[in-house]
VEXZAZA-464143 format. One record per residue (C-alpha): residue number from 0; residue in one letter; x, y, z. Coordinates in steps of 0.1 Angstrom, whole numbers, plus 5000, padded with zeros to 4 digits. Example, Ala and Ser with C-alpha at 12.3 -4.5 7.8 and 13.67 -1.06 7.14 Angstrom:
> 0:A:5123:4955:5078;
> 1:S:5137:4989:5071;
This chain:
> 0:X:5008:5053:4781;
> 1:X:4981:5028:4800;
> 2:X:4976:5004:4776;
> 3:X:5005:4983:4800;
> 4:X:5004:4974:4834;
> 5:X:5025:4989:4852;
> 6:X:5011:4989:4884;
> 7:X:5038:5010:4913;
> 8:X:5009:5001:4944;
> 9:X:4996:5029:4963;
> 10:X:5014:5059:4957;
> 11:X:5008:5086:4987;
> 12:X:4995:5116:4966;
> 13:X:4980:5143:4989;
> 14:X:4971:5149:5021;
> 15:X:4945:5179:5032;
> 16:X:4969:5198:5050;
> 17:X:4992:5198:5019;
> 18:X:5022:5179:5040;
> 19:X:5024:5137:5037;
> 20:X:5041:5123:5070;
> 21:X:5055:5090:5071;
> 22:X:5053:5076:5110;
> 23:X:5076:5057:5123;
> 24:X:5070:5016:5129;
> 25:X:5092:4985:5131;
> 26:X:5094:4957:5112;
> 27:X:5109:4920:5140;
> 28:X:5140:4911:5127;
> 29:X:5137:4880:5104;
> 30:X:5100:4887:5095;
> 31:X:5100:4864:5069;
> 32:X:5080:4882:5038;
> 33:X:5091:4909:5011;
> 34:X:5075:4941:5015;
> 35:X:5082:4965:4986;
> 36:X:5074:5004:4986;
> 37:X:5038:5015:4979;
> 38:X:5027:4981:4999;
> 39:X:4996:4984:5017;
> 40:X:5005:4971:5057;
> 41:X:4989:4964:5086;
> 42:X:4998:4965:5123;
> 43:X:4999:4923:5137;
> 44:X:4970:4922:5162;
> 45:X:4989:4890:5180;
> 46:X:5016:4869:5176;
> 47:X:5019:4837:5158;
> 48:X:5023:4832:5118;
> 49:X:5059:4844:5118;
> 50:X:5045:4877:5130;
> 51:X:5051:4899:5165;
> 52:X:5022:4921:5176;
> 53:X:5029:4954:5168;
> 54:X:5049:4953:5145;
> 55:X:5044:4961:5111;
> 56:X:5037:4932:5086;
> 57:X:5025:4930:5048;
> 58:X:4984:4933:5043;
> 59:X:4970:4903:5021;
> 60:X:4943:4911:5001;
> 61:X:4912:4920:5022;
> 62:X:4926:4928:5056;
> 63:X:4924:4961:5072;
> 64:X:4956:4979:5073;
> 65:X:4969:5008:5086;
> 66:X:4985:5024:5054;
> 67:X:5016:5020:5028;
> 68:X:5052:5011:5032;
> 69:X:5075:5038:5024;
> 70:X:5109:5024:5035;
> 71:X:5136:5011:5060;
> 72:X:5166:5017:5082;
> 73:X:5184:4996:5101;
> 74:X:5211:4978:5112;
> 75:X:5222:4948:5095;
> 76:X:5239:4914:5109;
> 77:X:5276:4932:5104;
> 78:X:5263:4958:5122;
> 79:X:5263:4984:5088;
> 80:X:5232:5011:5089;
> 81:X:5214:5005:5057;
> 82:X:5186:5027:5044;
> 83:X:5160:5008:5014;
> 84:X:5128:5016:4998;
> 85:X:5118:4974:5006;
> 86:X:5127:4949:5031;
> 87:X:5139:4918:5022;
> 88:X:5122:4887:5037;
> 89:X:5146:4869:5067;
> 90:X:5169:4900:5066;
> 91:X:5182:4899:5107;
> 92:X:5189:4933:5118;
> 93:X:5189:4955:5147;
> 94:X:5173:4992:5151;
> 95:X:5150:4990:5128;
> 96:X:5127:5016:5117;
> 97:X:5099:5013:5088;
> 98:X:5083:5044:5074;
> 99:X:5044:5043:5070;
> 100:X:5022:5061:5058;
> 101:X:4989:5059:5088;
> 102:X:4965:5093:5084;
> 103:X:4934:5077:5069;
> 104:X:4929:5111:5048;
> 105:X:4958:5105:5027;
> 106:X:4946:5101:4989;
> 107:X:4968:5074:4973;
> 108:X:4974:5072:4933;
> 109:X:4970:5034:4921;
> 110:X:4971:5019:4889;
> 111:X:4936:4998:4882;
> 112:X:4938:4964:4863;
> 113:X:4910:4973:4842;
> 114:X:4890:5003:4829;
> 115:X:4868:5024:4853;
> 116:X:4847:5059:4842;
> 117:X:4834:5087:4866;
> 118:X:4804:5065:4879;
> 119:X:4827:5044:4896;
> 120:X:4836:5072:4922;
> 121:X:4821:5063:4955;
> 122:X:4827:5022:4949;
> 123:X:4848:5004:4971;
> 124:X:4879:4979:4959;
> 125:X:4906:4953:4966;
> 126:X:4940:4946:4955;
> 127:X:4957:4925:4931;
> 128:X:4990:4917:4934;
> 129:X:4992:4927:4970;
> 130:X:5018:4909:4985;
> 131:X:5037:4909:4946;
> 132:X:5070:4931:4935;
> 133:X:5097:4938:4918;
> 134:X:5132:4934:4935;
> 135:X:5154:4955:4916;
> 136:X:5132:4984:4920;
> 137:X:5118:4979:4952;
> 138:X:5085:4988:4942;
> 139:X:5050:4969:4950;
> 140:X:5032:4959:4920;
> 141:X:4995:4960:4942;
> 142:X:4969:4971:4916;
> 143:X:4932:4979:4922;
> 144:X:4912:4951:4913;
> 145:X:4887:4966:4893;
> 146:X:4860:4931:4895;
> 147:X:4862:4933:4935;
> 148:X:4836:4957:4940;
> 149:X:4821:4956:4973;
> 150:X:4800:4975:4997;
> 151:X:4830:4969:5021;
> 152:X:4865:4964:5009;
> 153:X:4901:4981:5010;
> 154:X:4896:5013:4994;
> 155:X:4876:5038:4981;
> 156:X:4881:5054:4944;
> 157:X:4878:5090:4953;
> 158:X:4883:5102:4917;
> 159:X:4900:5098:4885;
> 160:X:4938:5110:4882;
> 161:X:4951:5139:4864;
> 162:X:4977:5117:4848;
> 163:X:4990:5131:4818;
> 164:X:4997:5097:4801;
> 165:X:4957:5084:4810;
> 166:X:4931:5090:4789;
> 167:X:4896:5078:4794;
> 168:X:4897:5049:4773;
> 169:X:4927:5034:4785;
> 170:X:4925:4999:4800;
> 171:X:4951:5005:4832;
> 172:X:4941:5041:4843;
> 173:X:4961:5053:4878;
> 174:X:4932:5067:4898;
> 175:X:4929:5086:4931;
> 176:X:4918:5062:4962;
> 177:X:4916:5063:5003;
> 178:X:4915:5034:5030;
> 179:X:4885:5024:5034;
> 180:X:4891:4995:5060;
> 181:X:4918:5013:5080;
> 182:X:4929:4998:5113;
> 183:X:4921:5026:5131;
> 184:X:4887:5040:5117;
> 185:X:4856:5022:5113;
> 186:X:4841:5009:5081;
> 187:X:4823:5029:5064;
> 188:X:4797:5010:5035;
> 189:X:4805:5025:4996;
> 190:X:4781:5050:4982;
């Protein structure tokens, strides 16, 4: 039923070759911010603000980034492998290895924070909650933030989601979106 929010962030849903590949990315040890499953993230472009270029980091609202977090390994302080679908800001480790979701053609299921209808297909969106979650679940709570229309903003609502609990009335519909602002693809204006 979508008459909660319940937002779960962006939910890799399909892929045009029918196969969704995470790619491997690291997180520096002690990056100091939560990032939850379903996050969008972005690739630092340069060091400084408790980030290390290259390495993956969470996406505020409005940046460009590169896709959604998917998960962790790695090594912790009493040298134990652990495996989680967040990481925990501060957590020192050593091999570690984030899973991310990077082909720009991936369609991504998201819940919105308000109600959109067919003639929204085409319009481009932000996030709410971006950098928000739930810690027992390790899920992001990112929703798409239905009053940040722009001709240039995170991503795209490609269509309306088959969701068996939606119907078209509903006030928090999951919907199908891409990246739009993807750090490696130019922008391209909504329709």
């Amino acid at each position: 039923m979508t008459t909660t929010a319940q937002p779960f962030g962006l939910r890799p849903s399909s892929h045009p070759s029918g196969t969704i590949r995470p790619v491997a990315y690291t997180i520096a040890t002690g990056y100091a911010v939560n990032i939850f499953q379903n996050q969008p993230v972005r690739i630092a472009p340069s060091t400084g603000g408790g980030q290390t270029e290259g390495t993956i980091v969470a996406a505020a609202t409005g940046e460009a980034f590169i896709g959604t977090f998917q998960g962790v390994e790695f090594t912790d302080s009493d040298g134990r492998y652990r495996v989680s679908n967040k990481w925990t800001a501060s957590t020192a480790a050593t091999t570690i290895t984030a899973y991310v979701t990077s082909d720009p053609t991936i369609v991504y299921e998201v819940q919105t924070n308000a109600n959109v209808t067919t003639a929204d297909i085409g319009k481009q969106y932000n996030f709410a909650n971006t950098l928000v979650g739930n810690t027992v679940t390790g899920l992001s709570s990112a929703a798409l933030d239905v009053s940040s229309a722009a001709a240039n903003a995170s991503v795209r609502l490609v269509g309306l989601s088959d969701a068996v609990e939606d119907t078209a009335t509903d006030t928090y519909l999951t919907v199908n979106v891409q990246i739009s602002e993807h750090q490696f693809v130019a922008d391209v204006a909504a329709i």
